[in-house]
N, C-alpha and C positions, 0 to 999 in steps of 0.2 A: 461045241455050240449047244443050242438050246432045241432038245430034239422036239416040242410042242409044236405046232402051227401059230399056237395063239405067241408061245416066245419070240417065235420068228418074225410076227407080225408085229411085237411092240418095238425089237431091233432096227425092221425096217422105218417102222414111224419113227423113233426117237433118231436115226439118220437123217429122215426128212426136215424132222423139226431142228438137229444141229447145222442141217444145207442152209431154211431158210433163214437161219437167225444169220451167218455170214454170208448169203445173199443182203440182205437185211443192210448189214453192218456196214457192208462194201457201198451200197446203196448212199447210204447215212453221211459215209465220209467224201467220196464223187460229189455229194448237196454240198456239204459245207466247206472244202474246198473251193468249188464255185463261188459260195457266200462271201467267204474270207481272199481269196486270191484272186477275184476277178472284179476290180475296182468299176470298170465302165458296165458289165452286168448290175452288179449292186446298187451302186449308184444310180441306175436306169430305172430300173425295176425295181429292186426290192424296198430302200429306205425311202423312196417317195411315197411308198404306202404305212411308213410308220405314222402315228403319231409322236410329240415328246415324249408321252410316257413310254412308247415301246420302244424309245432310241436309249432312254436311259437302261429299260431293260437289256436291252441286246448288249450296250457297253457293260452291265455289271457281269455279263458269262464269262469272259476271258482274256489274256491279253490280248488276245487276236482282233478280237472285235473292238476291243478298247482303242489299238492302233486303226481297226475298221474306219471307228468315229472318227477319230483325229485327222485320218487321212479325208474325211468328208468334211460337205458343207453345212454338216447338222449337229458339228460340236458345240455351237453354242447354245443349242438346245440344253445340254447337261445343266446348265448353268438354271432353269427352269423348274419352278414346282413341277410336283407330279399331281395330275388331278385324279380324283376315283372317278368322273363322270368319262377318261380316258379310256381307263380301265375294260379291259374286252374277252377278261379270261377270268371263271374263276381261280385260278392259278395267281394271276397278278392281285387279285381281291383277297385270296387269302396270306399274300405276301403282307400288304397295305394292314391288312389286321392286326396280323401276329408283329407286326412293329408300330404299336401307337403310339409309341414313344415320338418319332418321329410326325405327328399330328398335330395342327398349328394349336395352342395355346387359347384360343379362343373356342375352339369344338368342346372346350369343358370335357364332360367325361365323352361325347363323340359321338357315341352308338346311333343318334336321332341321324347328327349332321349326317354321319357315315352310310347309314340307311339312306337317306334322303339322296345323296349323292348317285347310289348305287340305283336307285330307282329313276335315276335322272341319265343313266344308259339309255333304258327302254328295251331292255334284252330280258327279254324273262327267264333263261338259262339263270341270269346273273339274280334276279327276283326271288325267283327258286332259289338259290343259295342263300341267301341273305334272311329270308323266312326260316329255315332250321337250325 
């Protein structure tokens, strides 16, 4: 072993922090679980507080969720633009970017429309982002 105090000390830390990350991880799986296998919690709860945008999201992560949708009354949402004024994460705003390809034909090169859109949230997390 490590005969220091201070060795001993980073041992016991680095234990702690290998506990919490599978504390963590058990946590993580128990959630989604729930998300994915408990059709009347989810249904109840959770995708009534989606919007379309976040139902397409949630369908692009997995089969799971993809059979989620289908087994819900929100598949035909898929079928739905996605708007950026939806949009609630920079996470989904920086998705919406990095694929302009997929941006309707008329936004020309976009940047104005795309700002403009983004500004039409009203979340200055997302404001902030769009200005750097």
């Amino acid at each position: 072993g490590v005969s220091s105090s201070e060795g001993e000390g980073e041992g016991v830390f680095a234990m702690t922090r290998a506990r919490k990350r599978k504390v963590e991880s058990q946590r993580d799986s128990f959630l989604w679980d729930v998300v994915v296998n408990n059709d009347d919690i989810t249904f109840t709860h959770i995708l009534p507080r989606l919007n379309a945008t976040d139902v397409k999201f949630l369908h692009g992560v997995n089969s799971e969720t993809r059979k989620l949708i289908k087994r819900s009354s929100r598949e035909e949402e898929l079928k739905w633009k996605c708007y950026i004024e939806q949009m609630s994460s920079i996470s989904t705003l920086e998705f919406a970017w990095e694929n302009r390809s997929f941006w309707p034909s008329w936004w020309g090169e976009g940047e104005t429309s795309f700002c403009r859109r983004v500004a039409c949230t009203n979340k200055l997390e997302l404001l902030k982002w769009i200005r750097e």
